[in-house]
C-alpha positions in Angstrom: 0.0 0.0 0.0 3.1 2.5 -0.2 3.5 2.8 3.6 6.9 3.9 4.9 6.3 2.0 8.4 9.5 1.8 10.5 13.0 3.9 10.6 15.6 1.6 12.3 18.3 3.1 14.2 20.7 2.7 16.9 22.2 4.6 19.8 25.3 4.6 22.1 24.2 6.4 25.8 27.0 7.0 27.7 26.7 7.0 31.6 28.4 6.2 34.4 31.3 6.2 32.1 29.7 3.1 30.3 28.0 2.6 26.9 24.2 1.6 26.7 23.6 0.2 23.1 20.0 0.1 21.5 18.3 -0.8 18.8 15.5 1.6 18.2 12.3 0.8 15.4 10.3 4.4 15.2 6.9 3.6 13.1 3.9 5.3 12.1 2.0 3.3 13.6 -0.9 5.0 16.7 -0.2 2.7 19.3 -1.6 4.6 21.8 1.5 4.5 23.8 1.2 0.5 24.5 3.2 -2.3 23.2 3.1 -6.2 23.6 6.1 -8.3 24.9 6.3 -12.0 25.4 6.3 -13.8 28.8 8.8 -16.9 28.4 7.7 -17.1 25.0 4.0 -17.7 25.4 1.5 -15.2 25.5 2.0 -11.5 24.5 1.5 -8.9 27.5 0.3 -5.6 27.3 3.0 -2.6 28.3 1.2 0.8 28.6 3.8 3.6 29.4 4.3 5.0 32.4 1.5 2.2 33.8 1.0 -0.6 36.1 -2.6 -2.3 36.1 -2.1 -3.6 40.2 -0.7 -0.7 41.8 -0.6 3.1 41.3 2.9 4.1 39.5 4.9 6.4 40.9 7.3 7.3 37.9 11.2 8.4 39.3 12.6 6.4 36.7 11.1 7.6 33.2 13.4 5.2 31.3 14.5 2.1 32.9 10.7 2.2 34.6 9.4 1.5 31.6 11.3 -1.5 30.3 10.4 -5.2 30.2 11.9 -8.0 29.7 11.7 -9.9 26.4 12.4 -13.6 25.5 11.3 -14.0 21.7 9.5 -10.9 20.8 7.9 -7.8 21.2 4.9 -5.6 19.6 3.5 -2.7 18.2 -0.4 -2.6 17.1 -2.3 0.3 15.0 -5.4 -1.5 15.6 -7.4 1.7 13.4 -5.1 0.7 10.3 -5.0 -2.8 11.0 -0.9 -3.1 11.2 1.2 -4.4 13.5 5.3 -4.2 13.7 6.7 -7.5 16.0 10.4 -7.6 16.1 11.8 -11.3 16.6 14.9 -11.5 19.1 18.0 -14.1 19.0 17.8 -13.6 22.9 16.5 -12.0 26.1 16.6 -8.3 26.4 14.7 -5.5 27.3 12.6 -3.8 25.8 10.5 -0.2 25.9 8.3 1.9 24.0 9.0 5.4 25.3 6.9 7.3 22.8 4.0 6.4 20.2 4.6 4.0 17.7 8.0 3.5 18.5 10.0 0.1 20.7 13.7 0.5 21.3 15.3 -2.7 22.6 19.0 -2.8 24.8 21.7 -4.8 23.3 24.3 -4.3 25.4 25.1 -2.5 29.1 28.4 -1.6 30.4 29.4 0.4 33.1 32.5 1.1 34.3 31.0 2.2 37.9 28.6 1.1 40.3 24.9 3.4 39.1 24.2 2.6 42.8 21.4 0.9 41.7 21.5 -2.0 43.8 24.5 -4.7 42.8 27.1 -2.6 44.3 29.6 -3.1 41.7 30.2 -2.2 38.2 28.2 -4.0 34.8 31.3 -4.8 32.8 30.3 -7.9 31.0 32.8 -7.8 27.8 32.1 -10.9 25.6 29.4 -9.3 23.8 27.2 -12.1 22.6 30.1 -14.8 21.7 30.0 -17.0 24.1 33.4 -16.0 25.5 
């Protein structure tokens, strides 16, 4: 039908004097800010940003609050068009949809120094995928 429906891109974040790499689909697809991951590979879930259907959210973390974990895939849905964008993955990641029509999933995650965010030591994991 001629439609243009994702841009793929990908993004290096440095903090904490580490590298954050994603993989980022942006579609024009109205998802109403919601996508659909899989739980161990079953059935799909529904992820509404900045939600939580059994508790009231309190947002501090506007990123990392809104990423789930993914086995085998995740969703977007235009359910007025009648589209829908799932990207397949070769292994567990996260994933989040921080704006409409748009899931970004993280690679990789390295930092140098402890974020403070509860290990108490630094996320430097070096084999990047291989096994080594």
């Amino acid at each position: 039908r001629g439609y243009n429906i994702a841009n793929i891109s990908s993004g290096i974040n440095a903090e904490y004097g580490g590298r954050e790499i994603i993989s980022r689909y942006e579609t024009s697809l109205d998802t109403n800010n919601t996508f659909y991951t899989d739980s161990n590979g079953r059935e799909m879930v529904e992820r509404v940003l900045n939600y939580q259907p059994t508790w009231d959210l309190n947002v501090t973390e506007p990123i990392a609050g809104n990423y789930y974990p993914v086995n085998t895939r995740a969703s977007l849905v235009d359910s007025k068009r009648g589209m829908q964008l799932t990207v397949l993955t070769d292994r567990s990641q996260g994933a989040a949809s921080l704006h409409n029509g748009q899931v970004e999933f993280m690679v990789h995650r390295r930092i140098l120094h402890d974020d403070y965010r509860g290990v108490a030591e630094p996320l430097n994991e070096t084999a990047n995928g291989d096994g080594g």
